[in-house]
VOPAGU-2260 file (C-alpha; in pm, 1 decimal, decimal comma):
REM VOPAGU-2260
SITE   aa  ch    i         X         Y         Z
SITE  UNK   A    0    2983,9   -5453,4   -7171,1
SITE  UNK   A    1    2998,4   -5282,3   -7522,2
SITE  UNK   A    2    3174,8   -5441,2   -7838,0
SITE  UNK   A    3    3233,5   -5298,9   -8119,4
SITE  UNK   A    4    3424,2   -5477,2   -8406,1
SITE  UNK   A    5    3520,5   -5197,3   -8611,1
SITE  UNK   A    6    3900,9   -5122,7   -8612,8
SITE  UNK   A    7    4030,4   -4817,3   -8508,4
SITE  UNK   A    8    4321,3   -4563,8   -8385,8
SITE  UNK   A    9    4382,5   -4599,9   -8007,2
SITE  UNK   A   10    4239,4   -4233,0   -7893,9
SITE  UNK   A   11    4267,2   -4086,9   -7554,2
SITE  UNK   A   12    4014,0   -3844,3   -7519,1
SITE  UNK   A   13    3967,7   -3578,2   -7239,3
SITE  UNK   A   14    3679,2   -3726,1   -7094,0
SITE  UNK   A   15    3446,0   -3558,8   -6745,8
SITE  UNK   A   16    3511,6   -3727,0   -6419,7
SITE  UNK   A   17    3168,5   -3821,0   -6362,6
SITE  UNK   A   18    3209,7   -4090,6   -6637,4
SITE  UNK   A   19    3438,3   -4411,0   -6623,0
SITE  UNK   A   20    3740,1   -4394,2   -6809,8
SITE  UNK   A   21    3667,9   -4551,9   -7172,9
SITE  UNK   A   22    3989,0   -4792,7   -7294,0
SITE  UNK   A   23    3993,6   -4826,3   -7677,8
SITE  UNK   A   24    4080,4   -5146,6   -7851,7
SITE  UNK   A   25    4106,3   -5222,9   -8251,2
SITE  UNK   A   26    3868,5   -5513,7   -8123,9
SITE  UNK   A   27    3678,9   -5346,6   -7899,7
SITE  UNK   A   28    3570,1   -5067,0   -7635,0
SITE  UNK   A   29    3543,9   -5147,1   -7290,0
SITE  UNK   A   30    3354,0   -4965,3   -7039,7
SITE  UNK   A   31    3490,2   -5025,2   -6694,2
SITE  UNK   A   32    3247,2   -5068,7   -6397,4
SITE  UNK   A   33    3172,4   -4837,2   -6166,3
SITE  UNK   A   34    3236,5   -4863,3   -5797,6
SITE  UNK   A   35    3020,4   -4761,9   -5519,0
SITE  UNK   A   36    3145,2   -4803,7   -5114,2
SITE  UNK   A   37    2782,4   -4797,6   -4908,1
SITE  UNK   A   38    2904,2   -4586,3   -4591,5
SITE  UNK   A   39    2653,4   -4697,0   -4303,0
SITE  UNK   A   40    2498,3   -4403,0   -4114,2
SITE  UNK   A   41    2592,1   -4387,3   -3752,3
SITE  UNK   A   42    2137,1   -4438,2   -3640,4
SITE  UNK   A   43    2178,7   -4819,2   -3813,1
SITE  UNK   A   44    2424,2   -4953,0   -3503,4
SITE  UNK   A   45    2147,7   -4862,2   -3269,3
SITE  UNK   A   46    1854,9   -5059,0   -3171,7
SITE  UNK   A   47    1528,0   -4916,1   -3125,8
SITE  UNK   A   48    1528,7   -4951,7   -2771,0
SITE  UNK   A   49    1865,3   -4712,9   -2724,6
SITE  UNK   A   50    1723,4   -4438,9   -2990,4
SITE  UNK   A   51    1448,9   -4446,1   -2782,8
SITE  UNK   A   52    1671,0   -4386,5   -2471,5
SITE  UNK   A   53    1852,5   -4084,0   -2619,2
SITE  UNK   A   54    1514,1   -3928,5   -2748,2
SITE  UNK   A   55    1350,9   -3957,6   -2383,2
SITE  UNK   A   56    1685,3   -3828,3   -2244,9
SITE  UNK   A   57    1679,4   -3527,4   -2467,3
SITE  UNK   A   58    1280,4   -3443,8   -2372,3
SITE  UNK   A   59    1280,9   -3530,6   -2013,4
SITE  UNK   A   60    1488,7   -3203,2   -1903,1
SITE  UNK   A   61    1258,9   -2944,7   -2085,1
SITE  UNK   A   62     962,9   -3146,2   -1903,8
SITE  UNK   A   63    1139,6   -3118,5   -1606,8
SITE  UNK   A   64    1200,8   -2778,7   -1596,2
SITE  UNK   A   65     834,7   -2657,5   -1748,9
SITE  UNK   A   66     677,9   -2874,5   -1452,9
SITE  UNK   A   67     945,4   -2716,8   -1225,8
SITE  UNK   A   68     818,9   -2334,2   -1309,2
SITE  UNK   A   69     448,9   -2451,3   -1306,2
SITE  UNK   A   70     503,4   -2587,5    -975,3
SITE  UNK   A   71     523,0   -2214,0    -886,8
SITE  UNK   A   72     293,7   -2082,5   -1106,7
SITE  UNK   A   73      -2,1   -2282,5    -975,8
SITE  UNK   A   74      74,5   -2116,3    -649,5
SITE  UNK   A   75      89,8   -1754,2    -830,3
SITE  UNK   A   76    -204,0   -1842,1   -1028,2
SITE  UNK   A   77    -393,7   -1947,9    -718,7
SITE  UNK   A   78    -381,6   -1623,4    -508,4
SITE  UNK   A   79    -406,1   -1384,2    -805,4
SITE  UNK   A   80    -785,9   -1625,9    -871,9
SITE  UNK   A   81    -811,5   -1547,8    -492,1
SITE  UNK   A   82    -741,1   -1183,3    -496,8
SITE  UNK   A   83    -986,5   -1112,3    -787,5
SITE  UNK   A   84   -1227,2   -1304,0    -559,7
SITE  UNK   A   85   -1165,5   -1062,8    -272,9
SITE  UNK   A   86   -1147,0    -717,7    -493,8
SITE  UNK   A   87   -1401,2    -791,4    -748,0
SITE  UNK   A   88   -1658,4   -1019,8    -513,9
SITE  UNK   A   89   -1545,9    -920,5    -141,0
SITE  UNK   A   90   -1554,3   -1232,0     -21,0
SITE  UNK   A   91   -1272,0   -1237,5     252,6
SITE  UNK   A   92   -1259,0   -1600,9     350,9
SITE  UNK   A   93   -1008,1   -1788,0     105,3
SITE  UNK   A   94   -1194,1   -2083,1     -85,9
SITE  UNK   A   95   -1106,5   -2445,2      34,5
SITE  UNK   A   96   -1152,1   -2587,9    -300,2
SITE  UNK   A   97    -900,6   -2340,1    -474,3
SITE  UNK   A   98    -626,5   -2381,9    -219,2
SITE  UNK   A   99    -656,1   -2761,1    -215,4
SITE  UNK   A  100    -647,5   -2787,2    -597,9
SITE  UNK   A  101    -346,7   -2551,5    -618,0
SITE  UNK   A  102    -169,7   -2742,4    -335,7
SITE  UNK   A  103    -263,7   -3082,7    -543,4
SITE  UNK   A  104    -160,3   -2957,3    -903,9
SITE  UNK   A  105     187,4   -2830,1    -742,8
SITE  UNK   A  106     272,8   -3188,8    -629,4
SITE  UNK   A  107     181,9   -3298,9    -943,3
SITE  UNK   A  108     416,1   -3084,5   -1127,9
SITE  UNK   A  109     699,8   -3204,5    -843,0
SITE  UNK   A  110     659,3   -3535,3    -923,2
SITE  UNK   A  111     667,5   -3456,7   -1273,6
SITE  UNK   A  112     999,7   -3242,1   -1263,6
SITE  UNK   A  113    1179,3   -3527,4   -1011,2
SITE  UNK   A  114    1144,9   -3805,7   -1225,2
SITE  UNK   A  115    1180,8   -3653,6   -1515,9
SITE  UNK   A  116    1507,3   -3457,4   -1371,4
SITE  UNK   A  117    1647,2   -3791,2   -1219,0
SITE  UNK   A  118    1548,9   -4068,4   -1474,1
SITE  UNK   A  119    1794,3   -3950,9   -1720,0
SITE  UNK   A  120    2036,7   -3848,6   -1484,6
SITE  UNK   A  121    2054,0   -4216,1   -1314,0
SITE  UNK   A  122    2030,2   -4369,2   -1666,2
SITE  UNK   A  123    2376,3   -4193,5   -1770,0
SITE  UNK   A  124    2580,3   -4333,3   -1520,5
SITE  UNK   A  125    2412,1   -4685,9   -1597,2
SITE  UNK   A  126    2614,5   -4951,6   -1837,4
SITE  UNK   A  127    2395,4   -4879,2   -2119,4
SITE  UNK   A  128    2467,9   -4508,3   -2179,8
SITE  UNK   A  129    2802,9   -4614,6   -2066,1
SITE  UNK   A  130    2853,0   -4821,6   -2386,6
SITE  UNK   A  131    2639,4   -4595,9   -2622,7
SITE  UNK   A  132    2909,6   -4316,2   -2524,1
SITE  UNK   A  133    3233,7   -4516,4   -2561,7
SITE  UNK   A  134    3105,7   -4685,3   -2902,2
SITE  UNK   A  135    3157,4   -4347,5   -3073,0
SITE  UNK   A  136    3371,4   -4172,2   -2789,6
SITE  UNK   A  137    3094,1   -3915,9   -2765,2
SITE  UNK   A  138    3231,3   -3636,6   -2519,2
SITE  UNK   A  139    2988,9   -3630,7   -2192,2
SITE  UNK   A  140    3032,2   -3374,1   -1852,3
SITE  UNK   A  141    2958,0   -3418,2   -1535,5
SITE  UNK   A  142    3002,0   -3169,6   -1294,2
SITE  UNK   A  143    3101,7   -3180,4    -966,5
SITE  UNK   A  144    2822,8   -2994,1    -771,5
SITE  UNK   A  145    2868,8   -3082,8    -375,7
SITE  UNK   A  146    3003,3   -2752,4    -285,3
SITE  UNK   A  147    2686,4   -2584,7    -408,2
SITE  UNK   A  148    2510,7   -2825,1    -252,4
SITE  UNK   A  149    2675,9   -2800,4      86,2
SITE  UNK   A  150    2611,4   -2406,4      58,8
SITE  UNK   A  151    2246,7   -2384,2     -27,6
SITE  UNK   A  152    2206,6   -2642,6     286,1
SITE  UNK   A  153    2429,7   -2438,8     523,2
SITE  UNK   A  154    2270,6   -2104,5     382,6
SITE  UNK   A  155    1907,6   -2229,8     455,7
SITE  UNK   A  156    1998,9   -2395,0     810,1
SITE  UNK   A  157    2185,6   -2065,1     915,6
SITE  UNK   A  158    1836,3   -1857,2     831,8
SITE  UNK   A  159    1637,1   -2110,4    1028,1
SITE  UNK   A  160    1867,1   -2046,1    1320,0
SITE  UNK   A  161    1847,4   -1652,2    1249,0
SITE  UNK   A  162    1477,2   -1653,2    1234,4
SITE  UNK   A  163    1445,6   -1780,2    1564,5
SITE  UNK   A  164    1644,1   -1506,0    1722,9
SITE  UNK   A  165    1491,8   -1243,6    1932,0
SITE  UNK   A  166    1658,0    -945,9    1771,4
SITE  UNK   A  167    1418,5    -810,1    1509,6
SITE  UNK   A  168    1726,1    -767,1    1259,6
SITE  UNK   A  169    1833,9   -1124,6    1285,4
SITE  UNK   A  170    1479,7   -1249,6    1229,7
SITE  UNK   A  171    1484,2   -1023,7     888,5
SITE  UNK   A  172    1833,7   -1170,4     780,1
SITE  UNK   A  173    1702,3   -1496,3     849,0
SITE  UNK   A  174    1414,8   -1476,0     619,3
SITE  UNK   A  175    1652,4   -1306,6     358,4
SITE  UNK   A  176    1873,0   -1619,3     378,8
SITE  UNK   A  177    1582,1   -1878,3     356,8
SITE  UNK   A  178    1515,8   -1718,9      -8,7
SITE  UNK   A  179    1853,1   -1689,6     -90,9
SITE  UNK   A  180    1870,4   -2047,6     -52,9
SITE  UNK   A  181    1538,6   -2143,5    -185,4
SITE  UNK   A  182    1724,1   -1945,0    -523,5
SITE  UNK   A  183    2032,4   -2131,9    -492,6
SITE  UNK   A  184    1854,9   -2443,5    -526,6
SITE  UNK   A  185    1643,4   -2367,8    -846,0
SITE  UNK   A  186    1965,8   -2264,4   -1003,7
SITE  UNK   A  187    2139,5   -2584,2    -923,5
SITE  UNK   A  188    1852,2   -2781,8   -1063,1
SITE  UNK   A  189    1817,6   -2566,4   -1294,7
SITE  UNK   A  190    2192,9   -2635,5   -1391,3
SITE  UNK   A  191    2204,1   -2994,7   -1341,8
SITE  UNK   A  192    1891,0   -3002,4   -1623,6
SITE  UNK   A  193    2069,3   -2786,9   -1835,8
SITE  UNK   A  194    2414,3   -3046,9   -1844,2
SITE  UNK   A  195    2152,2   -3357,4   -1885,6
SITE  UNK   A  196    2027,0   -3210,0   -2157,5
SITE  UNK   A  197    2344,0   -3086,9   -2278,2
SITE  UNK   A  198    2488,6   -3495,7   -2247,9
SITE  UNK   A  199    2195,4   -3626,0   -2448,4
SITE  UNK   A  200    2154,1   -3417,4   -2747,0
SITE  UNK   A  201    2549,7   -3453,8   -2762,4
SITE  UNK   A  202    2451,8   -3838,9   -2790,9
SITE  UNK   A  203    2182,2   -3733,0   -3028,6
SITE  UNK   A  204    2406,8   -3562,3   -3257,0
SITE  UNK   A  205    2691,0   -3789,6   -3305,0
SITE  UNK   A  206    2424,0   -4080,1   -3350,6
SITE  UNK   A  207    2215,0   -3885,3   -3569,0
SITE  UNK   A  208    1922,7   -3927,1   -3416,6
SITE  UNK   A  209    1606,5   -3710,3   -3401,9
SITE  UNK   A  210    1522,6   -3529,2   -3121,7
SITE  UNK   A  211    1143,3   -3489,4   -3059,5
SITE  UNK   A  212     955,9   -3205,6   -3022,1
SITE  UNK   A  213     826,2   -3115,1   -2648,5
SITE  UNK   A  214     592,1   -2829,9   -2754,5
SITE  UNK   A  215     283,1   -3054,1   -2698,1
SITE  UNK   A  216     403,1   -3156,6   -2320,4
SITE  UNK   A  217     476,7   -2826,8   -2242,8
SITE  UNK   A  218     191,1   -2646,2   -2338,8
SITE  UNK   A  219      -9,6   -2894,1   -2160,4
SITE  UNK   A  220     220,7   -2871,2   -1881,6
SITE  UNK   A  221     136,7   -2471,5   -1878,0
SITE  UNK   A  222    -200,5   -2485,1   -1994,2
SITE  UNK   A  223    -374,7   -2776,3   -1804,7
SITE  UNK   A  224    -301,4   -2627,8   -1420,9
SITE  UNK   A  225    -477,5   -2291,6   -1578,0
SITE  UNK   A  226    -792,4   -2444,5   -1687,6
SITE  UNK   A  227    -802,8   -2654,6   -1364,7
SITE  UNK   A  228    -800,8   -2392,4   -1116,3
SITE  UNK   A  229   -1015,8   -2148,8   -1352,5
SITE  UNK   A  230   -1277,7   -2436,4   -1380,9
SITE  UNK   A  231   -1239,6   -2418,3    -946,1
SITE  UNK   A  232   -1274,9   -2030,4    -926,2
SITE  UNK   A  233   -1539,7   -1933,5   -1183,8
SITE  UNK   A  234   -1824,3   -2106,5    -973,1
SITE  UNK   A  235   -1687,2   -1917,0    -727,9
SITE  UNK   A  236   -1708,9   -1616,1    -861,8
SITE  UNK   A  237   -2039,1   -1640,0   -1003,9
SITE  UNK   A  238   -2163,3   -1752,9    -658,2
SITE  UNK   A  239   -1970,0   -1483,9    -503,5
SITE  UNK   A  240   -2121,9   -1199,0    -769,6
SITE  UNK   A  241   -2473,1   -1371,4    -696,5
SITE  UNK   A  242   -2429,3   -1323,8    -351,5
SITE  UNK   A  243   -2272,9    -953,1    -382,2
SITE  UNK   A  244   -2580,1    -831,3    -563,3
SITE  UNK   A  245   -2802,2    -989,2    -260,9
SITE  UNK   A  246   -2602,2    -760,0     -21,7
SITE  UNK   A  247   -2639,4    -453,7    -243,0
SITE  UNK   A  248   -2984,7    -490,8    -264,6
SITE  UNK   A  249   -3047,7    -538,5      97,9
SITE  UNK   A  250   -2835,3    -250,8     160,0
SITE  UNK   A  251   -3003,1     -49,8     -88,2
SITE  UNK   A  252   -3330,8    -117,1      24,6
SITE  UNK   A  253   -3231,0     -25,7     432,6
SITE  UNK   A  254   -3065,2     326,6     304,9
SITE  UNK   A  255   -3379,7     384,3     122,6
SITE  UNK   A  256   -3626,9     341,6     424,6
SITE  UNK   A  257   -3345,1     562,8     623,3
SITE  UNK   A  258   -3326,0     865,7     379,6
SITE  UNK   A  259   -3728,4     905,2     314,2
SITE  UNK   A  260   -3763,2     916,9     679,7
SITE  UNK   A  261   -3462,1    1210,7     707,5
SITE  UNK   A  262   -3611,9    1394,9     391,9
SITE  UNK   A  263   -3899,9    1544,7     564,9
SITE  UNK   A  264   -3718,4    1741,9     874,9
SITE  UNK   A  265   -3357,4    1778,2     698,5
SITE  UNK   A  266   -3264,0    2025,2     467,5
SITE  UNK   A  267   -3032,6    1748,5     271,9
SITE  UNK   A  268   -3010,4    1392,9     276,1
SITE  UNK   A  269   -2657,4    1259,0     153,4
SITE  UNK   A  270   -2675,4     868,6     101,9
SITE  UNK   A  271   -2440,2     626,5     -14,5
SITE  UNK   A  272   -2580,7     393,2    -338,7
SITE  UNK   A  273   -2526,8      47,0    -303,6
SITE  UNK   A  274   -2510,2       4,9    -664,0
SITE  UNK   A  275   -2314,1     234,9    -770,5
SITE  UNK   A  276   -2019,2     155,0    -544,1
SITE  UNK   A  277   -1993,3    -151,1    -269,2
SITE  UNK   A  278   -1801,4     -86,3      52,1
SITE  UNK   A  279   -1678,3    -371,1     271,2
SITE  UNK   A  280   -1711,7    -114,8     553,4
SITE  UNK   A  281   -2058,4     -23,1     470,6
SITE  UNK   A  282   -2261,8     315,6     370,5
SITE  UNK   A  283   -2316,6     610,9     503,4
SITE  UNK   A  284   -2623,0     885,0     537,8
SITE  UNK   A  285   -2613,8    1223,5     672,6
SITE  UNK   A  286   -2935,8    1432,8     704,8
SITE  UNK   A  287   -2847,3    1778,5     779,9
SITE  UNK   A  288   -3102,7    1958,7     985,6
SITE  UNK   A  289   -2916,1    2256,7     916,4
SITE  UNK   A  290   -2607,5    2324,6     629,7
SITE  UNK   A  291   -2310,1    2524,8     729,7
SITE  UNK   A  292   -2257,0    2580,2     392,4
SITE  UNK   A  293   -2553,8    2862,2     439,4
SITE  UNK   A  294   -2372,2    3038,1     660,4
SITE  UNK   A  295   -2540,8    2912,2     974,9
SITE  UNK   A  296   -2366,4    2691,3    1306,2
SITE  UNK   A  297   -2426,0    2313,7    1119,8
SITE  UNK   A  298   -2642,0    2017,6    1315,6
SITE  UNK   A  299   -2717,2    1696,5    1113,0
SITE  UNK   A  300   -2737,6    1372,8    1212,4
SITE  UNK   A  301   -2456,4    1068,1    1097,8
SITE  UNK   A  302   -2581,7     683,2    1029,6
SITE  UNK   A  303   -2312,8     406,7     964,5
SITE  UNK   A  304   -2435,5      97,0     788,5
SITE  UNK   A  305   -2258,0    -231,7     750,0
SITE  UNK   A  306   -2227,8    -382,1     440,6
SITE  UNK   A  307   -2534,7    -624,5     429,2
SITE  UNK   A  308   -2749,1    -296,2     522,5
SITE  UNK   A  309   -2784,8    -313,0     882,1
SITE  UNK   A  310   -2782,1      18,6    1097,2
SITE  UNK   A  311   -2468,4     -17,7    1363,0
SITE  UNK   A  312   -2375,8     357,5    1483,9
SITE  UNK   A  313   -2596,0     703,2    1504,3
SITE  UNK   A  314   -2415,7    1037,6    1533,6
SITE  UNK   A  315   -2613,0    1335,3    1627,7
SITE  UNK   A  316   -2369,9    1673,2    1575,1
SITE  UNK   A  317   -2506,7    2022,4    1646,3
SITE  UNK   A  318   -2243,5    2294,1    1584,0
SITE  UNK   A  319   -2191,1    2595,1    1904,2
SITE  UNK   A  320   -2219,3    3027,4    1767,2
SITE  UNK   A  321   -1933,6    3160,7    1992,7
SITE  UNK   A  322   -2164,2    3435,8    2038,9
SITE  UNK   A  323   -2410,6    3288,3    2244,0
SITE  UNK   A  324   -2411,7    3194,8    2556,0
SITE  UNK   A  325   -2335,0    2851,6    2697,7
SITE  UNK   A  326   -2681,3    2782,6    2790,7
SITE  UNK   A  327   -2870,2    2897,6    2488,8
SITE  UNK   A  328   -2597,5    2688,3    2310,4
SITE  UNK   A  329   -2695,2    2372,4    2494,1
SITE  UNK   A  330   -3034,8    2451,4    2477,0
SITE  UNK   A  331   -3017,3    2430,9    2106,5
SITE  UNK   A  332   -2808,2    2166,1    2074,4
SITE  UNK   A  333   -3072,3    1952,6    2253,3
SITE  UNK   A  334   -3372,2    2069,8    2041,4
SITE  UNK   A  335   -3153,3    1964,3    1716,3
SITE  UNK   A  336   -3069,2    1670,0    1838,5
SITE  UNK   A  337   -3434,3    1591,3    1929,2
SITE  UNK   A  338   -3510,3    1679,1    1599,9
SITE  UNK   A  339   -3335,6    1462,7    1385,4
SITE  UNK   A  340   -3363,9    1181,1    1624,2
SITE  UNK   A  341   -3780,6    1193,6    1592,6
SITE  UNK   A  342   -3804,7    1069,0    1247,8
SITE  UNK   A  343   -3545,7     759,7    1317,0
SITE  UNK   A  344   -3762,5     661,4    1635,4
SITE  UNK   A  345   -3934,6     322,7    1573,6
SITE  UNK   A  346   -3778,5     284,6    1211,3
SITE  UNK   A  347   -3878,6     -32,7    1043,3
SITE  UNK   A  348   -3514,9     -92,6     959,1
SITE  UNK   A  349   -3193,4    -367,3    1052,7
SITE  UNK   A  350   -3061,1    -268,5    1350,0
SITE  UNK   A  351   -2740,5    -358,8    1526,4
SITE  UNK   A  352   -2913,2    -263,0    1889,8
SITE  UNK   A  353   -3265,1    -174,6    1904,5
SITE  UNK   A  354   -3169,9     119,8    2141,4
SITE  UNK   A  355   -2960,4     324,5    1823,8
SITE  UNK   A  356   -3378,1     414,9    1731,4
SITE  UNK   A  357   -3498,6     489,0    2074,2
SITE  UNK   A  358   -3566,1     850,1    2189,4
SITE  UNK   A  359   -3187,8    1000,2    2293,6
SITE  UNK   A  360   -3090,7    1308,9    2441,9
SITE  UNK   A  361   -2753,3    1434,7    2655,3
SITE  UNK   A  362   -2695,9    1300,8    2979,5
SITE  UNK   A  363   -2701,2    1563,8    3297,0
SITE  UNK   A  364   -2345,1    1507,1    3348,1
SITE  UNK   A  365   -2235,1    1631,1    3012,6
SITE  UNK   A  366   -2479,5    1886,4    3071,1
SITE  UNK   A  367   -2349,3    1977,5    3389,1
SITE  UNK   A  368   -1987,9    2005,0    3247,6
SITE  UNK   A  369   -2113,6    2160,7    2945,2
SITE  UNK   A  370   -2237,0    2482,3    3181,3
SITE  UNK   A  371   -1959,9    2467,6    3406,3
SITE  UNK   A  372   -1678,8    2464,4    3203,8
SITE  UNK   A  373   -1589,8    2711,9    2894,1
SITE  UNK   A  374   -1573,4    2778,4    2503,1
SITE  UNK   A  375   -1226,0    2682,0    2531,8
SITE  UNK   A  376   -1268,8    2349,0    2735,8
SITE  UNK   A  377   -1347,3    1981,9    2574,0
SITE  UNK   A  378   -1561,6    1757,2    2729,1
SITE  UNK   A  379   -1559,0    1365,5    2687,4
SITE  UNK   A  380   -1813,5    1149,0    2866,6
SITE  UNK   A  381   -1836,8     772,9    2765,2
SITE  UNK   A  382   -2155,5     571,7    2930,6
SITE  UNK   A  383   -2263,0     187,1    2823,2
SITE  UNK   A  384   -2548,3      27,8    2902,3
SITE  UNK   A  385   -2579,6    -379,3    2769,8
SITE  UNK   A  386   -2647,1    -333,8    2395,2
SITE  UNK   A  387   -2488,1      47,0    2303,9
SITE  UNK   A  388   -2218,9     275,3    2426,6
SITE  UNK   A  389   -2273,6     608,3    2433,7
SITE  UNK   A  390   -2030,5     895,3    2382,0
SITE  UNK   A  391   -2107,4    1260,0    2489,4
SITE  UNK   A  392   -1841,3    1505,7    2382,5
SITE  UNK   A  393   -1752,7    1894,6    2312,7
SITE  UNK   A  394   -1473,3    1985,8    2111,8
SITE  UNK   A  395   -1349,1    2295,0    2085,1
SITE  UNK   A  396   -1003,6    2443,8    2104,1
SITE  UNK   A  397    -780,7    2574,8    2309,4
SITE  UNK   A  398    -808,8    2970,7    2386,3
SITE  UNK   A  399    -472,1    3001,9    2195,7
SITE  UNK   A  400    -541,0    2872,3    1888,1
SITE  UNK   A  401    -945,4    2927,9    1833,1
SITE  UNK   A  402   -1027,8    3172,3    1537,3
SITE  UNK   A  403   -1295,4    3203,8    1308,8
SITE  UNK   A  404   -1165,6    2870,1    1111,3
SITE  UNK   A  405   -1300,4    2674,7    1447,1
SITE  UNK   A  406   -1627,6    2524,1    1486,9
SITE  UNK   A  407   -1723,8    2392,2    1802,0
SITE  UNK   A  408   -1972,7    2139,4    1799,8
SITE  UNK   A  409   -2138,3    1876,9    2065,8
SITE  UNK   A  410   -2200,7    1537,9    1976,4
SITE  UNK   A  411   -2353,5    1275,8    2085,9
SITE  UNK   A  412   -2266,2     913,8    1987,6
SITE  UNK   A  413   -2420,1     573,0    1976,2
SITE  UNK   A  414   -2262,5     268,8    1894,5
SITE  UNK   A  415   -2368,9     -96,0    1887,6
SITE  UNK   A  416   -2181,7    -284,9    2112,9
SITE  UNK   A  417   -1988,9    -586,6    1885,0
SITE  UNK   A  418   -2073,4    -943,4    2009,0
C-alpha cells in the first residue's frame, strides 16, 4: 500500500498489462493486489505407489520384447559359436556345455518376456488402473484377439497332422505350416506388447509422468547371453586349437617318415602339409615311379592318411602302352608295383592294418583274366582277407571309344577294413 498526500488531477494513464491498474486519488494512490490461481499439475493426485505402476507398465513391454528376441538369439548365437568350432577347430561332436547354457539362458529370457508381457497386462484390467483411467477419462484399447488366436492354434495343429502323412508333399506343407504358425504367434505377442505399451504411456502422458529409460535393461538383456556363452566356447576353442595342432603334428610327422622312404626309388614325391592346410578326411602322398608327364605309360603308388596321421589305404597304379603286348604289359606292371611297394615294406609308421606294408603283388586270377581277355575289356576282382580288402582292376575302354586320350592302367588296391 502506497500513500501519497499530495493533491492532484485524477489521470488515467495507458498503462502495460503486466502491471495492476493504478487508481488515482487527491488523497492518495492505490495499488491494487495482484492475483495468482495455483493450477495443480495432474502428477500431485497420484501417490507414489500408482506413478510407480504406470512407470513399470511403460518399461515392462520393451523388456518383454528384448527378452523375447534374445530368446532366439541365444539359440542363433549358440550354433554360429558351434559352427566356428567345427570350421575353424574340426571338432564334430557338439559341446554339452554350450548347448546346455544356450538351452538355460533361453528359458531365462522366457520367463523374462512372460511376466513382463503379462504383469502389466493383468494389472490393467485390475481396479487400480481401472480408477487411475476413469479419474482423468484417459482413452485405453483393448483388442479383441481370439480369432488370431484360434488361427495360429488351428494353423499349427493342421501341420502336425500334415507332417505325419506319408506323402512327401504333405510332410513339406506341414513343416511350412508349423512356421507359419510359430510367425503368427510372435506377431500376436508382438502386438499385444505393442497395445500395453501403447495403454500405459497414454496413462503416462495425461498424468504427466516420466517414463524411464530401458536402455540399461536392454543392453544387458542383449549383452549378458553374449558374454555367457562366449565365456562357454572360448575354452573350447582354445582346447579345440590345442588339440588341432597335436593332430597336425602327428600327421606331419607320419607323412614325413612316408615321403623320405618314396624319395629314393620315385621320380616325385607329392605330399600333403599338415600345416599348411588340415583336412578332416586326411592327406595324401603319391610317389611316382614313373611321370606321364615325360611322355612315358605312368606307375606311382597312392597313400591315404586319416587325419590324426595314420596310414588307412595303399594304391599301386601302373599305366598299359597299347603297343605292347598283354604279357609284357603285365609283366611290367608287376615289377612297378614291386617297386614302389619295397620301400613301404616294414615302415615304422601308424597303420590302419599291418598288412597295407606287407610285400603285395596281383593275384593269379586277375592275372589269368588279365591274359585272357583284351585291351578293350575291364577287369574287377575284389578279395578280403580279416584286416584289408583288396581290389584288383583294369580299366580300359571300350573298342569304340579308345583313342590316344585313353590310358589304360592296372591297379591294385588295399584298404583297411573299418571296425
Amino acid at each position: 500500500m502506497i500513500t501519497m498526500t499530495t493533491n492532484t488531477t485524477p489521470l488515467t494513464p495507458c498503462l502495460n498489462n503486466r502491471y495492476p491498474p493504478l487508481i488515482y486519488t487527491q488523497e492518495r494512490v492505490r495499488i491494487a493486489p495482484r492475483i495468482t490461481m495455483r493450477v495443480e499439475a495432474p502428477m500431485q493426485q497420484l501417490t507414489e505407489q500408482e506413478k510407480k505402476r504406470i512407470q513399470r507398465y511403460c518399461t515392462y513391454p520393451k523388456i518383454a520384447a528384448t527378452a523375447l528376441v534374445m530368446s532366439f538369439v541365444a539359440c542363433l548365437l549358440m550354433l554360429l559359436l558351434q559352427m566356428i568350432n567345427d570350421i575353424a577347430f574340426h571338432q564334430k561332436e557338439f559341446q554339452p556345455a554350450g548347448i546346455y547354457t544356450a538351452i538355460a539362458l533361453t528359458v531365462i529370457e522366457l520367463v523374462i518376456f512372460c511376466y513382463c508381457a503379462l504383469a502389466p497386462r493383468f494389472g490393467m484390467q485390475g481396479r487400480q488402473w481401472k480408477e487411475l483411467q476413469s479419474r482423468l477419462a484417459v482413452a485405453q484399447t483393448n483388442k479383441d484377439r481370439s480369432a488370431e488366436v484360434a488361427g495360429v492354434l488351428a494353423t499349427q495343429a493342421a501341420g502336425r497332422l500334415l507332417k505325419n502323412s506319408d506323402n512327401d508333399v504333405a510332410r513339406n506343407l506341414g513343416g511350412a505350416a508349423e512356421v507359419a504358425g510359430a510367425v503368427g504367434t510372435v506377431a500376436t505377442a508382438a502386438d499385444v506388447l505393442v497395445e500395453t505399451s501403447s495403454n500405459a504411456e497414454a496413462m503416462a502422458n495425461a498424468y504427466g509422468v516420466t517414463i524411464p529409460s530401458v536402455k540399461k535393461q536392454v543392453i544387458a538383456l542383449a549383452v549378458v547371453p553374449a558374454i555367457v556363452l562366449l565365456g562357454v566356447y572360448i575354452p573350447q576353442f582354445v582346447q579345440g586349437n590345442n588339440g588341432l595342432q597335436v593332430r597336425k603334428a602327428a600327421a606331419a610327422e607320419e607323412l614325413a617318415i612316408a615321403q623320405d622312404a618314396l624319395e629314393p626309388v620315385c621320380e616325385r614325391v607329392a605330399a600333403d602339409d599338415p600345416y599348411e592346410s588340415y583336412h578332416d578326411y586326411g592327406y595324401r602322398i603319391i610317389g611316382y615311379l614313373r611321370d606321364n608327364d615325360l611322355g612315358a605309360q605312368a606307375a606311382y603308388v597312392y597313400l591315404s592318411f586319416d587325419a590324426d596321421g595314420m596310414l588307412t589305404d595303399v594304391d599301386y597304379t601302373s599305366q598299359i602302352d597299347p603297343e605292347a603286348s598283354l604279357a609284357d604289359n603285365l609283366a611290367r606292371a608287376e615289377q612297378d608295383i614291386a617297386t614302389l611297394c619295397a620301400p613301404l615294406n616294414g615302415l615304422d609308421i601308424s597303420v590302419a592294418a599291418p598288412d597295407l606294408l606287407t610285400p603285395c603283388s596281383l593275384s593269379d586270377e586277375f592275372k589269368q583274366a588279365f591274359l585272357a581277355g583284351s585291351l578293350y575289356e575291364e577287369i574287377s576282382i575284389k578279395t578280403e582277407d580279416e584286416s584289408i580288402k583288396s581290389y584288383y582292376t583294369f580299366d580300359t575302354e571300350a573298342a569304340e571309344e579308345f583313342d590316344e586320350y585313353t590310358h589304360p592302367e592296372i591297379r591294385l588296391m588295399l584298404s583297411a577294413k573299418k571296425s
